[in-house]
C-alpha positions as CSV (number, residue, x, y, z in Angstrom):
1,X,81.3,-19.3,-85.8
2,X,77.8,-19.9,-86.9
3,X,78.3,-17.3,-89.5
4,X,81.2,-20.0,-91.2
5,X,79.1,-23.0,-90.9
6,X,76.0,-21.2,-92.5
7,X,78.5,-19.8,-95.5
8,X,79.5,-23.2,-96.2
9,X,76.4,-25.1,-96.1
10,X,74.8,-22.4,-98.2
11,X,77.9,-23.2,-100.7
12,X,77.2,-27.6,-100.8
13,X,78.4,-28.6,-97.5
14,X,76.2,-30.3,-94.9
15,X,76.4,-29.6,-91.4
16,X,78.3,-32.3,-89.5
17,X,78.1,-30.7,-85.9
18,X,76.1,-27.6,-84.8
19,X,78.4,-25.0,-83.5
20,X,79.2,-25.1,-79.6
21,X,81.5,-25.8,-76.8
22,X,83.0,-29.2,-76.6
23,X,84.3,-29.9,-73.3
24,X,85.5,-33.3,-74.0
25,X,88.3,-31.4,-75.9
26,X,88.8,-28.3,-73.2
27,X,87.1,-26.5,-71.2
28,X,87.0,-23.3,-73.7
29,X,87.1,-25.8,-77.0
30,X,84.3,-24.1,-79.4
31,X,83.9,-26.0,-82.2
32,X,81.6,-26.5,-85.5
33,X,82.1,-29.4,-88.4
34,X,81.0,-29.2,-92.0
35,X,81.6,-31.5,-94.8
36,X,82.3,-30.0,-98.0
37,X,81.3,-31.3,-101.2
38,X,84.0,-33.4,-101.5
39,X,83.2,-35.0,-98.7
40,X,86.0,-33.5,-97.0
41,X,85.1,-32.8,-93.3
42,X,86.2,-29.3,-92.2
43,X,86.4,-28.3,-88.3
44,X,86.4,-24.4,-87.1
45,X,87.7,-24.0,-83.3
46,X,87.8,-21.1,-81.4
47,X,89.8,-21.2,-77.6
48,X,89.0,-17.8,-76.7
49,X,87.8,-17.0,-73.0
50,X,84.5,-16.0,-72.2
């Protein structure tokens, strides 16, 4: 996940929300949120186990 957020900040985006669990959302809700250039906010979400 970090790996994404890092690729698109490298290409204009700005990081909106470091990458990491967000229990408000689930108990196995990872999540990270960019913006894009276009201002355009993007979310990535992984619901795998650990």
């Amino acid at each position: 996940m970090s790996s994404t957020t890092q690729e698109a900040i490298s290409n204009g985006g700005s990081d909106e929300g470091e990458p990491g669990l967000r229990e408000g959302y689930g108990q196995n809700y990872y999540a990270a949120y960019v913006r894009d250039p276009d201002g355009n906010k993007l979310q990535a979400v992984c619901y795998e186990h650990a």
